[in-house]
Backbone as ProteinMPNN parsed JSONL, in Angstrom:
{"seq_chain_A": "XXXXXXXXXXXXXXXXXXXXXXXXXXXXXXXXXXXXXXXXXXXXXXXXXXXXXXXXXXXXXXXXXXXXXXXXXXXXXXXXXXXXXXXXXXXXXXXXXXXXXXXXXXXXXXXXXXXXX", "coords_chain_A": {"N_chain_A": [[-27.58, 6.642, 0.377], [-25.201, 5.525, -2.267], [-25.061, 4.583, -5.35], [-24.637, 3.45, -8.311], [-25.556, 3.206, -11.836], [-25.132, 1.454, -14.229], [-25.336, 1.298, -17.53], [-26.425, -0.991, -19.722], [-25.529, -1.329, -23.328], [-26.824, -2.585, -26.596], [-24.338, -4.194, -27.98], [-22.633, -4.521, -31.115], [-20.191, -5.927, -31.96], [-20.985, -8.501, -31.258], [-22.207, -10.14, -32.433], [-25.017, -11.29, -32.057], [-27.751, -10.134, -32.666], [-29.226, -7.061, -33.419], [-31.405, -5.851, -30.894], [-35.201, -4.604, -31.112], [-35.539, -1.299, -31.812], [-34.051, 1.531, -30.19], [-33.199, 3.825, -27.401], [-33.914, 7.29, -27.601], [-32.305, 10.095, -28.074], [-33.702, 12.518, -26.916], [-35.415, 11.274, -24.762], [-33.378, 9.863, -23.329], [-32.425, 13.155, -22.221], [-34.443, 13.813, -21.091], [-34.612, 11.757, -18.704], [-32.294, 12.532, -17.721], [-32.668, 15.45, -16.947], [-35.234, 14.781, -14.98], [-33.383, 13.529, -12.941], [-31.629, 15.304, -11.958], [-33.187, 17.1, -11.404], [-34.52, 16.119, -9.135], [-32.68, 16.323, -7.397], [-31.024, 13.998, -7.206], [-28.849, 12.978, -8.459], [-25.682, 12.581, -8.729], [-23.218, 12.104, -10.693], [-23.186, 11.6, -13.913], [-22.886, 9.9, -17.15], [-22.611, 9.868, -20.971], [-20.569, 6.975, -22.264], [-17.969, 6.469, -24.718], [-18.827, 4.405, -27.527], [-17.041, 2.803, -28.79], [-14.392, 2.886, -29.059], [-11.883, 1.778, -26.714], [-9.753, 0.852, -24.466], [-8.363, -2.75, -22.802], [-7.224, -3.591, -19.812], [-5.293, -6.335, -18.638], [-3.47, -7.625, -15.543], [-1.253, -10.283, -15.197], [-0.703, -13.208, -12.835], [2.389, -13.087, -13.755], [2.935, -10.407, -13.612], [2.999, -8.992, -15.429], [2.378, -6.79, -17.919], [-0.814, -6.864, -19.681], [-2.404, -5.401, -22.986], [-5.708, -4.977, -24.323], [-7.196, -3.456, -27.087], [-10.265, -2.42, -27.497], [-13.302, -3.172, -26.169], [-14.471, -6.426, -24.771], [-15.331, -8.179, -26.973], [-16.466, -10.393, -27.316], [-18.846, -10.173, -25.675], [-22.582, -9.849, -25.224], [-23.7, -7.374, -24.231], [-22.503, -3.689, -24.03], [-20.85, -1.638, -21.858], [-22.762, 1.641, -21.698], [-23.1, 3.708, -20.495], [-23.499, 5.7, -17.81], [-25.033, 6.314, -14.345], [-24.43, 7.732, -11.604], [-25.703, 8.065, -8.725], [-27.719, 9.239, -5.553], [-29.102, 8.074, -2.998], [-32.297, 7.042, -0.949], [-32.233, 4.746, -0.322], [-32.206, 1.051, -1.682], [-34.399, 0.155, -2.75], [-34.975, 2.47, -3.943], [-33.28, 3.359, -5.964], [-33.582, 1.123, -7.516], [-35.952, 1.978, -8.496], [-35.077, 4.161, -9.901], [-33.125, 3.334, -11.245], [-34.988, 1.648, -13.32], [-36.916, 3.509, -14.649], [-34.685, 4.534, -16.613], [-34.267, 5.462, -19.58], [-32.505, 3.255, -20.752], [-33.306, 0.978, -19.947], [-35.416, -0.139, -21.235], [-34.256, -1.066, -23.439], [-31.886, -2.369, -23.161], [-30.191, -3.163, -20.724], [-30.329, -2.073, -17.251], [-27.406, -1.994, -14.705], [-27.618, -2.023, -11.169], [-25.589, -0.863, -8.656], [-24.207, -1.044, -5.789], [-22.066, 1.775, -4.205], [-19.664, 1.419, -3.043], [-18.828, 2.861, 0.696], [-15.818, 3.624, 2.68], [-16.652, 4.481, 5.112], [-19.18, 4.14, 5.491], [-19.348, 1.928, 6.598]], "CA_chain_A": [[-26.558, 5.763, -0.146], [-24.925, 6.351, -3.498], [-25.654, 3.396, -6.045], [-24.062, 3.401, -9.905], [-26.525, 2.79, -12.394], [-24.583, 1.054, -15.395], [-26.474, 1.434, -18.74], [-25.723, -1.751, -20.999], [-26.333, -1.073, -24.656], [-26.403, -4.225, -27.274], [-22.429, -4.073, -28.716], [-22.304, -4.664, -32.247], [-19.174, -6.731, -32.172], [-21.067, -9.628, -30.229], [-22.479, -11.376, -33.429], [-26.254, -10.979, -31.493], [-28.954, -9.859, -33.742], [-29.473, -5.531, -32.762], [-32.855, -5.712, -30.643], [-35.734, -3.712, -31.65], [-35.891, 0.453, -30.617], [-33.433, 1.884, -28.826], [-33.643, 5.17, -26.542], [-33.622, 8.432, -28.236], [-31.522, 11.491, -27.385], [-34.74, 12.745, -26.264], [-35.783, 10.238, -23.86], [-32.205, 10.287, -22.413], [-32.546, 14.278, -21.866], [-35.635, 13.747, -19.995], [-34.004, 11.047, -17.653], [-31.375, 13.641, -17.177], [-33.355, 16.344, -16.346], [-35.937, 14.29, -13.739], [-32.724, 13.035, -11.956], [-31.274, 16.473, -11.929], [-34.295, 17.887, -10.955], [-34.95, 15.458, -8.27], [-31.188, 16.217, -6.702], [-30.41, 12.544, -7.006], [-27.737, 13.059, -9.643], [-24.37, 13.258, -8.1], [-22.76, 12.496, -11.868], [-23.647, 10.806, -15.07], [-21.565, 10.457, -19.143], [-22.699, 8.611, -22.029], [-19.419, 6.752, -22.907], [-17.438, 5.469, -26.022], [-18.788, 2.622, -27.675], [-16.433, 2.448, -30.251], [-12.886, 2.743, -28.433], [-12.287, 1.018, -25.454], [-8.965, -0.253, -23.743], [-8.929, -3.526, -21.772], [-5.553, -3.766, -19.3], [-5.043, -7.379, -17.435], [-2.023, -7.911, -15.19], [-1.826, -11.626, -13.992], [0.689, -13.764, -12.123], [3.588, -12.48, -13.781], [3.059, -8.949, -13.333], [2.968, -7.918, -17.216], [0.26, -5.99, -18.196], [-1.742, -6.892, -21.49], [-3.224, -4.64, -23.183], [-6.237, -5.147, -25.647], [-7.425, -2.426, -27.854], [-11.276, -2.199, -26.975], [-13.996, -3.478, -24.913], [-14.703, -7.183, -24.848], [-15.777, -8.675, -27.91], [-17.332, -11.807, -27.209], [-20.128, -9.982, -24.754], [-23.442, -9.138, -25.771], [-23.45, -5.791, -24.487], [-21.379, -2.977, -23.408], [-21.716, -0.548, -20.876], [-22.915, 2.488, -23.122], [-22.852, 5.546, -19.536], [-23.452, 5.607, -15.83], [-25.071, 7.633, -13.442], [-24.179, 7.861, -9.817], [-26.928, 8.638, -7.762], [-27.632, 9.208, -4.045], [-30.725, 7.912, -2.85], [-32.12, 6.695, 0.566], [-31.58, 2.988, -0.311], [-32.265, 0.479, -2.864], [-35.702, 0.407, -3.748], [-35.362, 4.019, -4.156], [-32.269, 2.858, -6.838], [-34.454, 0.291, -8.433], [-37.104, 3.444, -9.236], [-35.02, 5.055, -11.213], [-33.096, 2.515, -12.957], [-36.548, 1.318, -13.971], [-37.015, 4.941, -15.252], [-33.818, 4.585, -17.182], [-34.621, 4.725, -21.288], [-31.718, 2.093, -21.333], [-33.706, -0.418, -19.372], [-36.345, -0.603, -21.908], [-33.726, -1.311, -24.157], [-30.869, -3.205, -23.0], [-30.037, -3.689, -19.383], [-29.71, -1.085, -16.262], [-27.456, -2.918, -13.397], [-27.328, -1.507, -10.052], [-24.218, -1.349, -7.893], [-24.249, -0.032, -4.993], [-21.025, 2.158, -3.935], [-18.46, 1.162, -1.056], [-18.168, 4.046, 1.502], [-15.981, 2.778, 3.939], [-16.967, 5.171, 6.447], [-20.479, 3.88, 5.987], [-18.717, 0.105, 7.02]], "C_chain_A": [[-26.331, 6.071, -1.618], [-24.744, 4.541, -4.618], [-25.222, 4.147, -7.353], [-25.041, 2.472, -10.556], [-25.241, 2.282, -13.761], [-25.703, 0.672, -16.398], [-25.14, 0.396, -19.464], [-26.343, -1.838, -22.05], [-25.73, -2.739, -25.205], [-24.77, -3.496, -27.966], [-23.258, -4.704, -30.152], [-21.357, -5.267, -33.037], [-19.894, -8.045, -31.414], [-21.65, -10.673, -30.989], [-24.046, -11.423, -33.191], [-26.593, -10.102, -32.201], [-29.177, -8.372, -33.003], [-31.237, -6.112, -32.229], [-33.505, -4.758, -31.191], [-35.711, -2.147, -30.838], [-34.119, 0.177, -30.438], [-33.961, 3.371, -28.49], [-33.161, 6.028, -27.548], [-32.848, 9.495, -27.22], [-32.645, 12.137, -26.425], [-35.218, 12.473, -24.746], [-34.3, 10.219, -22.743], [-32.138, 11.937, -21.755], [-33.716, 14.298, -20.82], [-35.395, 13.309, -19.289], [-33.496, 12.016, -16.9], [-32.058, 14.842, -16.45], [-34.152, 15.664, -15.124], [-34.613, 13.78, -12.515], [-31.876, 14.242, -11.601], [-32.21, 17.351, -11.056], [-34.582, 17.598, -9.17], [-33.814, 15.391, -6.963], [-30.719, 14.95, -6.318], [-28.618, 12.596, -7.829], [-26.306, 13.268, -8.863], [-22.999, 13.439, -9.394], [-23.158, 11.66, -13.072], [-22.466, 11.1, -16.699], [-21.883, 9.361, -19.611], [-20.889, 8.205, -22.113], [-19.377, 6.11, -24.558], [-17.714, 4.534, -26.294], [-18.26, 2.111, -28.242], [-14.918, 2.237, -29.855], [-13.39, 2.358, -26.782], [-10.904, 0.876, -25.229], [-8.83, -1.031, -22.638], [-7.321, -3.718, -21.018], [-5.798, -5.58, -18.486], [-3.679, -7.054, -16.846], [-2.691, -9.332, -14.28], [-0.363, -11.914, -13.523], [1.979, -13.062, -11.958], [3.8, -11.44, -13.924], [3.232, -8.343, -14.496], [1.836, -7.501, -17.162], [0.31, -5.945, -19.371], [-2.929, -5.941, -21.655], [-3.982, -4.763, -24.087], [-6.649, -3.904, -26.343], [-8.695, -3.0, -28.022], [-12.377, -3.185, -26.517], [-13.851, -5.275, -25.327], [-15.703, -7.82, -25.673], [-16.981, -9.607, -28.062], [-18.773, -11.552, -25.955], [-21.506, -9.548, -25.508], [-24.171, -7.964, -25.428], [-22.608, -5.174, -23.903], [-21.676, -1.819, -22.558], [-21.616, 1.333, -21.546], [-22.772, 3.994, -21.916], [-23.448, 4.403, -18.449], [-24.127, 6.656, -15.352], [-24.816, 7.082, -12.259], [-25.26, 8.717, -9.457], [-26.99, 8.691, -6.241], [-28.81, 9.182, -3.582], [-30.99, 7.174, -1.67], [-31.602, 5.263, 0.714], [-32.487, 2.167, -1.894], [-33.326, 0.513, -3.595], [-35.594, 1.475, -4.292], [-34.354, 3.805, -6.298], [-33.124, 1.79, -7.903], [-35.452, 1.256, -9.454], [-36.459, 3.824, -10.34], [-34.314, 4.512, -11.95], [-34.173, 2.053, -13.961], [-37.279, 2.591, -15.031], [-35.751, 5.083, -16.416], [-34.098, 4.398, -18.71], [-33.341, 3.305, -21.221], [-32.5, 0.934, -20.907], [-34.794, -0.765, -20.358], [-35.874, -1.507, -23.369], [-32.512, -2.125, -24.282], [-31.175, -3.128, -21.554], [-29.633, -1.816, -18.591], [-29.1, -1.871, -14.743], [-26.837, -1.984, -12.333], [-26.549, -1.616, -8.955], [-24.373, -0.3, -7.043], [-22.353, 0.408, -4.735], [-20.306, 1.773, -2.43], [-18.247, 2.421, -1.183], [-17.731, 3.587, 2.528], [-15.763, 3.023, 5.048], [-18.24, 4.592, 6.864], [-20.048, 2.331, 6.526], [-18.652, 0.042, 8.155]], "O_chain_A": [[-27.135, 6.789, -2.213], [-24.199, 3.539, -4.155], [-25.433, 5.355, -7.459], [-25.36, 1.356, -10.146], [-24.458, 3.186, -14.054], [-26.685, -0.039, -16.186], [-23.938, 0.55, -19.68], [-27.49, -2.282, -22.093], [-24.926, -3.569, -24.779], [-24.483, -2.341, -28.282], [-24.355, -5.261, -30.109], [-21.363, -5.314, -34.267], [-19.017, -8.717, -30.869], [-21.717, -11.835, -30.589], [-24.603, -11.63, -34.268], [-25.808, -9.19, -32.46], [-29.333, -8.517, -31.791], [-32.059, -6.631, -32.984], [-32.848, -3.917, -31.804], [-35.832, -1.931, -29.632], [-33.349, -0.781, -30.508], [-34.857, 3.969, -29.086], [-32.218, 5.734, -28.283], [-32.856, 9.6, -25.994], [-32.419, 12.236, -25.219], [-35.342, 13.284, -23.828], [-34.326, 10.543, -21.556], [-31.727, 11.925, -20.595], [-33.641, 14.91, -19.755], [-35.711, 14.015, -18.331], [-33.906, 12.397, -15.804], [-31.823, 15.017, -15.255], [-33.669, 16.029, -14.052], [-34.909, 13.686, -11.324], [-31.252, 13.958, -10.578], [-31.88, 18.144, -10.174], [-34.772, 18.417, -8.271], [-33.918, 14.734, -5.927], [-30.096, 14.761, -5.273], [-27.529, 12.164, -7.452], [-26.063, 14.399, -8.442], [-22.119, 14.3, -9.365], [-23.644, 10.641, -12.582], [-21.709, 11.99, -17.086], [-21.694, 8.23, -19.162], [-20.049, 9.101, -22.025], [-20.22, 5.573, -25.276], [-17.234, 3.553, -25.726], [-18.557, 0.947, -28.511], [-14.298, 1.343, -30.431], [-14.385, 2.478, -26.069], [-10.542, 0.641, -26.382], [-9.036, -0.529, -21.533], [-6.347, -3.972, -21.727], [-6.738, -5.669, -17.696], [-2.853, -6.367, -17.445], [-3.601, -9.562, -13.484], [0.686, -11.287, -13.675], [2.556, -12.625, -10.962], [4.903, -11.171, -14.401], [3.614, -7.174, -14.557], [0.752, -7.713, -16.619], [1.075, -5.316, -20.103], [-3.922, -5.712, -20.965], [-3.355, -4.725, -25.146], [-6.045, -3.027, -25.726], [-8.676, -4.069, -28.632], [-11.94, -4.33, -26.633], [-13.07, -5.484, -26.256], [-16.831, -8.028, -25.227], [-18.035, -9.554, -28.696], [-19.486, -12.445, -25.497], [-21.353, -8.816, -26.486], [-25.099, -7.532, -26.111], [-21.823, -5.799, -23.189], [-22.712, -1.159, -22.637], [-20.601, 1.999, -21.747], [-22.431, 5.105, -22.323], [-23.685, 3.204, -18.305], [-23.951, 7.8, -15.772], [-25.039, 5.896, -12.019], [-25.568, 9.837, -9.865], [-26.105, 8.033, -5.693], [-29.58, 10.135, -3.693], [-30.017, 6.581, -1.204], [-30.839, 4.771, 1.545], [-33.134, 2.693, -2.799], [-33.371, 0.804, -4.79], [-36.207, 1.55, -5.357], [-34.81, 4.076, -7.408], [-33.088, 1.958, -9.122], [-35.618, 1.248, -10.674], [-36.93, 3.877, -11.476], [-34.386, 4.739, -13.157], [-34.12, 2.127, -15.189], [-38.033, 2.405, -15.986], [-36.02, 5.961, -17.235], [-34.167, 3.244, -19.133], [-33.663, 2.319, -21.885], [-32.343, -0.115, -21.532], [-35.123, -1.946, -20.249], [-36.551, -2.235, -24.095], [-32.131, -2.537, -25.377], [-32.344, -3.033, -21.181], [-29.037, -0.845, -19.057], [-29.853, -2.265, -13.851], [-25.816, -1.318, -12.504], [-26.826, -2.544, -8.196], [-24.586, 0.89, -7.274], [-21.472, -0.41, -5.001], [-20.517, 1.896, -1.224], [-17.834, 3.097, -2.125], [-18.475, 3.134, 3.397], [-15.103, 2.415, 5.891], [-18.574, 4.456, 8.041], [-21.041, 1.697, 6.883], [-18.279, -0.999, 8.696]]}, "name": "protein", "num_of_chains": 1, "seq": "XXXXXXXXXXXXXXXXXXXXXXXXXXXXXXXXXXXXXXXXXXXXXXXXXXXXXXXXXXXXXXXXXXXXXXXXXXXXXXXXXXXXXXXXXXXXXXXXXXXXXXXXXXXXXXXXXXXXX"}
């Protein structure tokens, strides 16, 4: 099954005090490599924490656009990996392995296939 790991770093617009640490380049390269290694990896990308655009469209079919992520959260989702792994515990492993989890949050979503449905 293929499960999205979302890495949430602390934002810096959220008014919330920076926790202590974060992950080093390092520590992220090593992730990368064991999930690479391990042929779990199907894709992964630090993203932008600094630009962002947010689109709504409600009722009346306009679409608003804000100019970057959501302000008022206390964190933001900093990369991703997509993984493919037999099932969830397996998904739990290596978010748990994730330098972000030691440091902000890793939340696990699994993917709709809706062949597997």
């Amino acid at each position: 099954m293929k499960y999205l790991l979302l890495i949430n770093t602390w934002s810096p617009e959220s008014g919330v005090e920076r926790p202590a640490g974060e992950p080093t380049v390092e520590e992220f390269m090593a992730f990368e490599k064991a999930v690479t290694d391990a042929g779990v990896k199907v894709d992964g990308q630090a993203l932008d924490l600094e630009h962002a655009t947010t689109v709504h469209v409600r009722g009346d079919g306009k679409r608003v656009v804000t100019d970057g992520p959501f302000a008022e959260t206390r964190e933001m989702v900093g990369g991703y990996y997509l993984i493919d792994v037999p099932d969830l515990d397996a998904a739990l492993d290596w978010a748990a392995r994730c330098p972000g989890a030691r440091y902000g949050t890793v939340q696990v979503r699994t993917v709709w296939e809706p062949d597997a449905a």
